[in-house]
C-alpha positions as CSV (number, residue, x, y, z in Angstrom):
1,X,119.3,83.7,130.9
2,X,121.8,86.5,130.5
3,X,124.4,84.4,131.7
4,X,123.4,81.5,129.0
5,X,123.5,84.0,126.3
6,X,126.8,85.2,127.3
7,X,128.4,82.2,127.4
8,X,127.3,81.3,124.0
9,X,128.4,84.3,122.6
10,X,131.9,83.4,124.1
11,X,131.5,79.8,122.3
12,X,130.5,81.7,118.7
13,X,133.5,84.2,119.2
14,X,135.9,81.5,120.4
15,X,135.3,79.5,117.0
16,X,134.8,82.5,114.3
17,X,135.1,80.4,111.5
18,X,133.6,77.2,112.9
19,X,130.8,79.6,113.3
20,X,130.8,81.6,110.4
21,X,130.5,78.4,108.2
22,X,127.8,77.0,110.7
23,X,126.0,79.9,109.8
24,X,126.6,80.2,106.4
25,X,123.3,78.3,105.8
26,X,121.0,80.5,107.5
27,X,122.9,83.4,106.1
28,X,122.1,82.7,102.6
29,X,118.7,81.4,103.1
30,X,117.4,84.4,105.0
31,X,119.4,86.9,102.4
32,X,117.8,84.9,99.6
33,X,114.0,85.5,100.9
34,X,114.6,89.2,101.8
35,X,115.8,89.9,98.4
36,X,113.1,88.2,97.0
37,X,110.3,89.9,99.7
38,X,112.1,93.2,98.4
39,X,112.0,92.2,94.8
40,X,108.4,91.5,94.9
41,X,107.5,94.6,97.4
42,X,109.2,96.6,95.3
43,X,107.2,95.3,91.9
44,X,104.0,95.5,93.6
45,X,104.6,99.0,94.2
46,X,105.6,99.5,91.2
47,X,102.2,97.9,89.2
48,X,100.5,100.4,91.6
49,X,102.0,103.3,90.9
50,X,102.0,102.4,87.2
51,X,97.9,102.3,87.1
52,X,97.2,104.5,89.9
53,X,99.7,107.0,90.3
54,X,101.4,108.0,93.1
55,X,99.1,109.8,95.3
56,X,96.7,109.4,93.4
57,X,93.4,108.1,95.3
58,X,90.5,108.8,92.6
59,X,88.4,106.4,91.4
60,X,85.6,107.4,88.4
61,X,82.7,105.5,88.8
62,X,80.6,106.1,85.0
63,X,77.3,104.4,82.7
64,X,77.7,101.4,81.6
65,X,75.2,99.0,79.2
66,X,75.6,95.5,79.9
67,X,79.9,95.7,79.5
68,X,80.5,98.5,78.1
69,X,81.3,102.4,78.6
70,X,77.6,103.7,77.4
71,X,78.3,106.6,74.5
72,X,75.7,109.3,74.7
73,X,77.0,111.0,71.4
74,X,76.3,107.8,69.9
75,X,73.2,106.3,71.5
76,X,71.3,109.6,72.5
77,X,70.3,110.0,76.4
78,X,69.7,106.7,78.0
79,X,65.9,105.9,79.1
80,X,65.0,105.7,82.9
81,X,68.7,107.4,84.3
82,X,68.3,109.9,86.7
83,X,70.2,113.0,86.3
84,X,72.4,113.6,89.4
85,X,71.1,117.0,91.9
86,X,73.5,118.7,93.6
87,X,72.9,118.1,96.7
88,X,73.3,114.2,96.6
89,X,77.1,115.2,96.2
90,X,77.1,115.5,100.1
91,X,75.3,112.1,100.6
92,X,78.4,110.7,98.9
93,X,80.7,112.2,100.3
94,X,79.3,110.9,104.0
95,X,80.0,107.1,102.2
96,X,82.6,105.3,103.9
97,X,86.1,105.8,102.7
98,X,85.4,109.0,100.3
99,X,87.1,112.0,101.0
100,X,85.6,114.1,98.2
101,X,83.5,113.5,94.7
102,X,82.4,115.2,91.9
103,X,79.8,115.5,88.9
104,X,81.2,116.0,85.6
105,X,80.2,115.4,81.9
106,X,82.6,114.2,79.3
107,X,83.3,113.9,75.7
108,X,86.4,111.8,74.1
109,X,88.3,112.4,71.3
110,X,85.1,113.0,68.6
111,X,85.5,116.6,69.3
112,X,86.2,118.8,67.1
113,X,87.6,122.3,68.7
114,X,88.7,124.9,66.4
115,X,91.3,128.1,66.9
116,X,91.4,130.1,63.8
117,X,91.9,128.0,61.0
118,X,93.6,125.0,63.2
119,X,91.2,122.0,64.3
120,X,92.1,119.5,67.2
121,X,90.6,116.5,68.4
122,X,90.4,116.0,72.1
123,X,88.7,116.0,75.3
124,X,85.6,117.8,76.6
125,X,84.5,117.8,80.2
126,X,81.5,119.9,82.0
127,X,82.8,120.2,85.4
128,X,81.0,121.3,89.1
129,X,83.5,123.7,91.5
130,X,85.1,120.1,92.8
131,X,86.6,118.7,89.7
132,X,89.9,120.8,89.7
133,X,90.5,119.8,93.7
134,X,89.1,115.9,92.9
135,X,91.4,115.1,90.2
136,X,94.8,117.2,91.3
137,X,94.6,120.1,89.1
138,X,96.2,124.0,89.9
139,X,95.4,126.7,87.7
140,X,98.8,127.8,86.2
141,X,97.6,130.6,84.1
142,X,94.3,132.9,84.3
143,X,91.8,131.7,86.9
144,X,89.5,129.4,87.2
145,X,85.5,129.5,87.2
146,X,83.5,131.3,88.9
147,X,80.6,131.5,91.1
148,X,78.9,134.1,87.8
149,X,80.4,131.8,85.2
150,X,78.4,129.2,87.0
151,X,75.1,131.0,87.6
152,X,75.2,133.1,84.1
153,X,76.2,130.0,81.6
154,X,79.1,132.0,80.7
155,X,81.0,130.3,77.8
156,X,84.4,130.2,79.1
157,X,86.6,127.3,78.9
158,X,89.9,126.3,80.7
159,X,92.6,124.1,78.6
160,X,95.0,121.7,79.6
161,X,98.9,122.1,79.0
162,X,98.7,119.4,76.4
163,X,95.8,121.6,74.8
164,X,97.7,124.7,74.8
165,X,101.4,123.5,73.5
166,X,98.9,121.9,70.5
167,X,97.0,124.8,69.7
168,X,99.1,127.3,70.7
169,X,102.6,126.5,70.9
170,X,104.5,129.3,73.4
171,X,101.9,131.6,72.4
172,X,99.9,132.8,75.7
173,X,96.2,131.4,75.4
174,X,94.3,133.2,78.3
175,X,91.4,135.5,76.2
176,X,91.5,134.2,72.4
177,X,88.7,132.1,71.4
178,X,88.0,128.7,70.6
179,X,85.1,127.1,68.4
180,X,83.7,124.2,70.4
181,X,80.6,122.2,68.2
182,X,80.7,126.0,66.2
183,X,80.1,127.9,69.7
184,X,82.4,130.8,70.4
185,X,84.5,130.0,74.1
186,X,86.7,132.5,75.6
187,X,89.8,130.6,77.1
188,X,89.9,132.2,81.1
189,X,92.9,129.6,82.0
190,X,95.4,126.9,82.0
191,X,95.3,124.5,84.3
192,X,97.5,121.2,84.7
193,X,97.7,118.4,87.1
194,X,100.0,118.9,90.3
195,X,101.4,114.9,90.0
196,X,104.0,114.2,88.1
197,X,102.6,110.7,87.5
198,X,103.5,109.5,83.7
199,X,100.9,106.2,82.9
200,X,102.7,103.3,81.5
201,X,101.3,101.5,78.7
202,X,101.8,98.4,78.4
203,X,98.4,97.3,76.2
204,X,95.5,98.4,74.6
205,X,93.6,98.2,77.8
206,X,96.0,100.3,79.5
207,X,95.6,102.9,76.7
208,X,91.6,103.5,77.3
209,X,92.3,103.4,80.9
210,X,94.5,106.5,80.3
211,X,93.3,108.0,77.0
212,X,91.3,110.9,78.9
213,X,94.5,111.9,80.8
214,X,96.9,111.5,77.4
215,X,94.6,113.9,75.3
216,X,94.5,117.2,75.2
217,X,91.2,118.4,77.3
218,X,88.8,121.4,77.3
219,X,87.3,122.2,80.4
220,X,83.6,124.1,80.6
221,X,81.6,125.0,83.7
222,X,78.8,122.3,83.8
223,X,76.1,124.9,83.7
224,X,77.2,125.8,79.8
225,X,77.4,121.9,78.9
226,X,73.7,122.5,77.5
227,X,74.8,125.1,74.9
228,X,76.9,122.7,73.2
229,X,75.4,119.6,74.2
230,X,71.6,118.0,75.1
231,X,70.0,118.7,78.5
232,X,69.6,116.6,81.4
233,X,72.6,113.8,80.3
234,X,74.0,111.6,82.8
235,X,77.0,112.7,84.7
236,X,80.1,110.3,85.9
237,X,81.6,110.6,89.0
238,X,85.2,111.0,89.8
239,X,85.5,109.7,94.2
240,X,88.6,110.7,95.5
241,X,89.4,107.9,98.3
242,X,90.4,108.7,102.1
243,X,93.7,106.7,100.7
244,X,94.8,104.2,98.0
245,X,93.7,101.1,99.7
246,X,90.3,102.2,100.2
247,X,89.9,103.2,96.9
248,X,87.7,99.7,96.0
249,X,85.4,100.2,98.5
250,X,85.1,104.0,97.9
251,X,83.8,103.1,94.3
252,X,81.7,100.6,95.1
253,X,79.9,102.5,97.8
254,X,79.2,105.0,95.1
255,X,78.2,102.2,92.4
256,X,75.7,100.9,94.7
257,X,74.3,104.5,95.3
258,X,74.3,105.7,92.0
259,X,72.4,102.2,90.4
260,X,69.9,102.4,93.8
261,X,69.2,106.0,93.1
262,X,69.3,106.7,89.4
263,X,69.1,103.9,87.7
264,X,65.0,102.6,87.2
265,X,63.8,99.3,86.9
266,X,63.3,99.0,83.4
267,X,66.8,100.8,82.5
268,X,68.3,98.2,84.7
269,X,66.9,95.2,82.4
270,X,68.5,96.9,79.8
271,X,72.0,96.5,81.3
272,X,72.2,99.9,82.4
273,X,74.4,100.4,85.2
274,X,77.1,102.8,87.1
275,X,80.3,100.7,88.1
276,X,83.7,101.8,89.6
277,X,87.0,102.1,87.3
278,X,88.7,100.2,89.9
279,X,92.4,100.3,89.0
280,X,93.1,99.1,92.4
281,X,91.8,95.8,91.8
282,X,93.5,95.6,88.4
283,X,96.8,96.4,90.3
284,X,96.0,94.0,92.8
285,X,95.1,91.3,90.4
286,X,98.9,91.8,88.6
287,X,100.4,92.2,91.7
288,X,99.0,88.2,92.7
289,X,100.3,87.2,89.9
290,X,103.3,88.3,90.4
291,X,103.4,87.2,94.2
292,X,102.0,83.6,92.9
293,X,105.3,83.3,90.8
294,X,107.7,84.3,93.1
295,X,106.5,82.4,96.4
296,X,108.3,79.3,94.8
297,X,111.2,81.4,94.7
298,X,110.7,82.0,98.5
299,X,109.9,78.4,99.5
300,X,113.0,77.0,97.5
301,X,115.2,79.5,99.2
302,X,113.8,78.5,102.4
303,X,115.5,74.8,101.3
304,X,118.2,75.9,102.0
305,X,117.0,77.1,106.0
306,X,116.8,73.1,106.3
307,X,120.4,72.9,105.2
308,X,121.7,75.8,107.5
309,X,119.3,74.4,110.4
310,X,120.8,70.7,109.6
311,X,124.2,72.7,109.7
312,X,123.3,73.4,112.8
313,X,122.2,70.4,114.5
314,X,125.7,68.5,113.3
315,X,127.5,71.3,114.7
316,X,125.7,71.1,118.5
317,X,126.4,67.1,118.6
318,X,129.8,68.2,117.6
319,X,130.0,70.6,120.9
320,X,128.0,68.1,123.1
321,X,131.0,65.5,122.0
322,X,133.9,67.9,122.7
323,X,132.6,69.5,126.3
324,X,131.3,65.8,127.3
325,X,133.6,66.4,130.3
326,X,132.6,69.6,130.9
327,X,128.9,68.6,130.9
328,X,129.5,66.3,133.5
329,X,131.3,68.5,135.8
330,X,128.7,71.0,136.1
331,X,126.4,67.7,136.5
332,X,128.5,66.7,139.2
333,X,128.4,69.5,140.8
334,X,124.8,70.2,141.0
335,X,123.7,71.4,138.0
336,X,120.0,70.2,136.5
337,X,118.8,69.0,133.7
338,X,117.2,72.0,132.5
339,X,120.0,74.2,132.9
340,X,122.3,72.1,130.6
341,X,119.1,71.8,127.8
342,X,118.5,76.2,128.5
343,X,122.4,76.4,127.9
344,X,122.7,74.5,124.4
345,X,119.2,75.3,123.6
346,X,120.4,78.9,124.2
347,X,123.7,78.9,122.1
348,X,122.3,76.8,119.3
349,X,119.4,80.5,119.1
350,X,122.2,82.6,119.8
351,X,124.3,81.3,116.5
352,X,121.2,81.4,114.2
353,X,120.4,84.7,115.3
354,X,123.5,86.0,114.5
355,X,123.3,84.1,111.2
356,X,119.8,85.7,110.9
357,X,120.9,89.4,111.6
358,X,124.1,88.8,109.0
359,X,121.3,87.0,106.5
360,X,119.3,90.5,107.0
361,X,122.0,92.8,106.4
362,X,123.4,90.4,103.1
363,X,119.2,90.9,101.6
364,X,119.0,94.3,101.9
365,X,122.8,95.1,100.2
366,X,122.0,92.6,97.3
367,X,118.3,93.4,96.4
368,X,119.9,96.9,96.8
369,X,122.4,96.2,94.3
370,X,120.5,93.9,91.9
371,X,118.0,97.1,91.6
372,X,120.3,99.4,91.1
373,X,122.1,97.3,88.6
374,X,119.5,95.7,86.8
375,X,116.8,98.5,86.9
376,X,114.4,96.2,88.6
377,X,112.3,97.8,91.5
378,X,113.0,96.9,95.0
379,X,111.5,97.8,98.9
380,X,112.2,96.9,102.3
381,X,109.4,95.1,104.1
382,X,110.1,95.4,107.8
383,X,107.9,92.7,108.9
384,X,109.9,90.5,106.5
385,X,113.1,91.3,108.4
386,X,111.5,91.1,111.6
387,X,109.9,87.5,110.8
388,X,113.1,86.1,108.9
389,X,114.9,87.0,112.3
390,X,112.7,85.6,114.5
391,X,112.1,82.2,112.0
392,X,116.3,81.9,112.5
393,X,116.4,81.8,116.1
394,X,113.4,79.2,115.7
395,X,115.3,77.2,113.3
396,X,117.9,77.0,116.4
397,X,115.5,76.3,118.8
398,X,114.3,73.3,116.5
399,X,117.0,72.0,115.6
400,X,119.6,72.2,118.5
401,X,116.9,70.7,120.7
402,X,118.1,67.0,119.9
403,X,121.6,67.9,120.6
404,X,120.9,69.8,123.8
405,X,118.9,66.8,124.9
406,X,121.5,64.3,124.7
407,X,123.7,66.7,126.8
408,X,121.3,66.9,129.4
409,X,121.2,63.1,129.8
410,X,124.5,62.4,129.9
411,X,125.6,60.7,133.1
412,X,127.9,62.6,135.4
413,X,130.0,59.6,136.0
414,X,130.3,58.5,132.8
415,X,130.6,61.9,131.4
416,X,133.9,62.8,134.1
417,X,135.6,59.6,132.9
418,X,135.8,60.6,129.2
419,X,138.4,63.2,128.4
């Protein structure tokens, strides 16, 4: 074998540019699908980040009636849903794929919070002692809640960075007070998310998937929620996955626990139901889209594979013609069959494998160059590479079998008289 593929490295070398333009086929077909694998790894990545975030595993899983979001400031408490206890936190978290969850209450943008004689609309949650580590957030100023603020329904209240530059520009917030639904709160600390992550908004869909994370928002220990709000309201829950892919089955785990365990059978006739803000699919869904569109890219590339492969074949008959003596001198001598059909078979791999490697290398410098150029997103899949290069040698295989067949049959006699 090593002896095959060194002699068809010595043909390939001893014909650089009957070679090269041999290859030239392959070489552009296989550059052509990396660049387009790349193009559409790279966009994939890119809707994911775009909904999820990088990093960012959490998946809220909130009331719904029939299809929408269920308003309790509009509708009053629903009928027949549980409150959530504390201690079913732990069941959750033993569901498959959730590292961590929490309980939280929340209020969008009807708000209105007051400091001195300047009123802002935004965000108010009632949060449990794992919202701040669920959701990514560091205290940057003052401290968090405590274990008192908790058990004495202290009316404290932490505030977002968005919050504070509204309200209070460069001015230090920690210890003034702020009117929330006309009840005094003592600001304790700033907090703010640890990701960098910026949502892009592309439609109005996008914008109430994100409009709790664009807004300012006023954070209260869950245990003062009742001071400012009614008693006993359903909570959502935010399930921070093990990782990103298992962030669909994460939320539905906790779906199907939340409607089993506090959702009764009359409040389920009435379309009440918990369900899973599962950006994951949503990112999934654009990114088949996406893939749909450019597999035709990928297959009409691959046309031109055939070319390179036919390429091939012309230029193995070619070889058989020219070393027709040569075939049957190592015939004559005692050489089978199979080892003239390994030997062509074996140069015809050796060339498209070459072409393959080069076709490799020429993907990865354009999509590397058409992303930095045109802006467009771009990543190396390494199974892509590996199967393009593997697929190459098979296109020799394939198509240099007809040509190493005829050499093996040639006839040793006939074959020494031609020159």
């Amino acid at each position: 074998m090593f002896e095959s593929i060194s002699q068809a490295l010595h043909g390939v070398f001893s014909h650089k540019m009957r070679s090269f333009l041999t290859m030239l086929g392959i070489i552009i077909g296989i550059a052509s699908i990396i660049t387009i694998i790349s193009g559409i790894k790279g966009t994939n990545e890119q809707i994911k980040a775009n909904l999820i975030g990088a990093g960012n595993n959490v998946v809220t899983v909130q009331l719904y009636q029939n299809d929408m979001p269920y308003e309790m400031m509009y509708s009053g408490n629903p009928v027949g849903v549980k409150p959530l206890e504390a201690g079913q936190r732990e069941e959750l978290r033993k569901l498959d794929g959730v590292d961590n969850v929490t309980f939280y209450h929340s209020r969008s943008y009807a708000e209105q919070i007051y400091y001195q004689n300047t009123a802002f609309t935004g965000n108010v949650f009632g949060i449990d002692d794992s919202y701040f580590a669920v959701n990514d957030y560091q205290i940057k100023q003052g401290r968090g809640f405590t274990a008192e603020d908790q058990a004495q329904n202290r009316k404290v209240v932490i505030l977002d960075e968005r919050a504070v530059q509204t309200l209070f520009g460069s001015e230090n917030p920690v210890g003034k007070a702020v009117e929330i639904m006309q009840e005094p709160f003592v600001i304790v600390g700033v907090a703010a998310r640890s990701s960098n992550f910026e949502p892009v908004i592309n439609s109005v869909d996008d914008y109430y998937s994100y409009a709790q994370t664009d807004a300012g928002s006023f954070f209260l220990p869950d245990s003062a929620w009742p001071i400012v709000y009614r008693f006993d309201e359903p909570q959502n829950v935010a399930v921070r996955a093990n990782s990103t892919d298992d962030m669909t089955n994460a939320g539905k785990a906790v779906a199907d626990y939340m409607n089993e365990n506090q959702i009764a059978s009359q409040a389920s006739k009435d379309g009440m139901s918990y369900r899973s803000n599962d950006l994951l699919k949503r990112a999934q869904q654009l990114q088949e889209l996406s893939s749909s569109t450019n597999n035709q890219l990928i297959w009409i590339a691959a046309i031109s594979l055939l070319v390179g492969g036919i390429g091939v074949m012309n230029i193995m008959l070619v070889s058989v013609t020219e070393r027709t003596h040569e075939i049957g001198l190592r015939k004559a001598i005692g050489a089978k069959r199979r080892r003239i059909l390994t030997q062509f078979l074996t140069e015809a791999a050796v060339l498209t494998g070459i072409g393959g490697i080069l076709g490799v290398l020429a993907g990865i410098g354009m999509s590397k160059l058409i992303s930095k150029f045109m802006d467009t997103p771009s990543a190396i899949s390494i199974p892509a590479i590996a199967a393009a290069t593997v697929f190459s040698i098979l296109i020799g295989l394939v198509f240099g079998f007809v040509p190493a067949v005829k050499a093996s049959k040639l006839n040793p006699i006939e074959a020494l008289r031609r020159e």
